[in-house]
Every structure is written in C-alpha cells, then in structure tokens.
N, C-alpha and C positions, 0 to 999 in steps of 0.2 A: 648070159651076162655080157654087157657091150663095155668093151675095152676101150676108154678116150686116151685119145694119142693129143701128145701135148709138142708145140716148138714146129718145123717146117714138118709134113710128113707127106711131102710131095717134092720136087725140086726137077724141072727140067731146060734146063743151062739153053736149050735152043729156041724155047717159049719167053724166055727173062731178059729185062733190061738190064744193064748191071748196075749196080750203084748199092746204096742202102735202105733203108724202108726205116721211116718213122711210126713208133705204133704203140700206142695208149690205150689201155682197157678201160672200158666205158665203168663209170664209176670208180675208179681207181686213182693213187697219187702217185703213180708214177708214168716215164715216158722212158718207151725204149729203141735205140736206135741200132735197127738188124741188121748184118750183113745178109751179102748172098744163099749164101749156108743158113741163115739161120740163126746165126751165133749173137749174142748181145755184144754191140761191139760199145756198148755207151749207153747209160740211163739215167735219167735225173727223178731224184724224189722231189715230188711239189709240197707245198704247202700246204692246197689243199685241194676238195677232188677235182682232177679234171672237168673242165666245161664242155667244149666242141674238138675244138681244134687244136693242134700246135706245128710249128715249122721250123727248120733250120734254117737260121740267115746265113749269109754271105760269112760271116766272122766266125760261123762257127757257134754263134750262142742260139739258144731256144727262145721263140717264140710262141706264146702257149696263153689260151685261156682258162680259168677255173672259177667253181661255182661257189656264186655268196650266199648268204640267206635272205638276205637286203630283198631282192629284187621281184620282179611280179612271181607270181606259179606258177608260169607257163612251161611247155616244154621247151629243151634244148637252153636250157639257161646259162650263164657262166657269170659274167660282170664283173671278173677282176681278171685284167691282162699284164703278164710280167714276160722280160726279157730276164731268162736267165744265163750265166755261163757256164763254160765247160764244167765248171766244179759246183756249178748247182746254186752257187750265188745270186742273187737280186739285184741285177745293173738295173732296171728301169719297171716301174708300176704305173698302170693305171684303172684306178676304177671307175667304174660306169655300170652299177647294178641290174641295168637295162640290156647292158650289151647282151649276143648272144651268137650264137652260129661263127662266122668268119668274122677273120679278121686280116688282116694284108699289110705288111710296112709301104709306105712308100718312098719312092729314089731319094727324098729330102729329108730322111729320117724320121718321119712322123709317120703315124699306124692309123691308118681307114680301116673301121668295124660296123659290122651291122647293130642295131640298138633298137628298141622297142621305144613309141613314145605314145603314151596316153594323150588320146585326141579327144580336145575341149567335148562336152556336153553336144554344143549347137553345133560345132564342125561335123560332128559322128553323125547327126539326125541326118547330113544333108549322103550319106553313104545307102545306099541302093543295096537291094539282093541281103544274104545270109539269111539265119534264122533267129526269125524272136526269140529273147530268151537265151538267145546261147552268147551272152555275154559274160567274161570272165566274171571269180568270184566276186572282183572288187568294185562290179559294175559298171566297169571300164572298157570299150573298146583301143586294140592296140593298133598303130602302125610302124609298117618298118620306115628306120633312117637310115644312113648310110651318113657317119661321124669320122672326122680327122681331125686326134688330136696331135701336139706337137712333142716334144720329148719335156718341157714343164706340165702338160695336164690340160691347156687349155686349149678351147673348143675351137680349131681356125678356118672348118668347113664343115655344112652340114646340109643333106638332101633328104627331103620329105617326099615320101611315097604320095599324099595328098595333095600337095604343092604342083606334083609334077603330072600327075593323070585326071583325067575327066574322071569326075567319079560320076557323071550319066553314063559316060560310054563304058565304064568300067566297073560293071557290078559286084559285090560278093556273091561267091561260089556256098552256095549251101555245102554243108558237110559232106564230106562222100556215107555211104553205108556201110556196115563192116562186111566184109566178104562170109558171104555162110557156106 
C-alpha cells in the first residue's frame, strides 16, 4: 500500500528563496498563500473554478483568473478576471470569455491578458502548415492577442498574433505525436 504525504514533505532552508509561494489546485476554488514551512499563511475562496493563473499585487490583493462556460472548448481556459482582497471581496472584474493563460497588471492600473480571437473565414485560408481537419469543434480557427483593458472594462490596447507575423514565413506546426 503506498502512503501519500500531503502539505511540504521536503524542506531544505539552503536550496529556498524565502518569501511565500502562491498555489491553486488545478480545478479547484480556492488559492492558497504558503509560508516557508508549509503553513497556509492566507486563502481566498473564488467564485468560481480556477482558470490558469493568479498573483499577489503590490497592495496585497489577489489577482486571479477563473473559468466560464461562455467561452470556446479549448484547453487552459478561464475568461473571467477578478481582483480580490484580503477578505476575499470583489474590488474589480472583468470578463472576456476568450481570455485564457496569463494575465499581468500594468504600472497604469490596467491588466494585459492573453485572449483567443476567431480569425475571419478568408484571413484563416491565407495561414500555411497544420493539419486538415484539426480544426476546433466550432469550425473556427483561433489566434492568440495580447488585450489591455482599463479598470472600467474597455478595450485600450490590443495585439494580433496575425497582424504582426508573416504568415508565409511562419507556418503551423502539425500536432506533435503522443509519446509511446
């Protein structure tokens, strides 16, 4: 019978940084923030399940993605970003059922995130390389953006992955193979 050990079951003080470790279980609604040791020194219950990411800002409150139903199937999904604070309150939302992966505040108070955007019909045809067929269920191919919204919600920067690369010089990668 195999014994799982739960919480730090290793710890050596000359290999570690010191500070705290923020750490969210994948599927899960909550976020917990570890000491050295181990110890939960602070957790916030979300709303709802964790997306990718979350972070401590500067003031002490959480930044944290979570996943909607809204948004494509894909993996690593999330689409709704909240600042919360110490007590787990709701200071700022925003949704974008496309976001997904990272997200970043920036020095102006606005949060840069990655986002998925369905590219027209005729823009997709002129994209090279992948494989026929392997497009999502919705018959959509995606690309990533890179979105800055403000602390009201709207849109004040945004950068396209198609906009900005040759899509001759830059092919899709067929799928890898699973490893056997």
């Amino acid at each position: 019978m195999r014994v799982l050990q739960y919480g730090v079951t290793l710890r050596e003080p000359g290999r570690m940084q010191p500070g705290y470790v923020l750490f969210g279980p994948t599927g899960g609604r909550e976020i917990f923030l570890l000491g050295e040791g181990g110890d939960i020194a602070h957790h916030w219950r979300l709303p709802a399940v964790l997306g990718n990411y979350g972070q401590l800002l500067p003031n002490g409150n959480l930044l944290v993605s979570m996943r909607t139903p809204e948004g494509p199937k894909l993996n690593a999904a999330a689409g709704r970003i909240v600042e919360m604070d110490w007590a787990g309150h709701i200071v700022w939302e925003h949704i974008d059922h496309f976001q997904h992966h990272d997200l970043q505040p920036a020095p102006n108070g606005n949060v840069v995130y990655l986002a998925w955007s369905l590219v027209p019909v005729e823009k997709a045809k002129k994209f090279k390389g992948g494989e026929p067929g392997s497009e999502h269920s919705d018959g959509g191919v995606y690309e990533d953006v890179l979105r800055e919204v403000d602390r009201e919600g709207n849109v004040v920067w945004e950068w396209r992955v198609s906009d900005a690369l040759d899509l001759e010089k830059y092919p899709l990668r067929k799928r890898a193979s699973p490893a056997r």
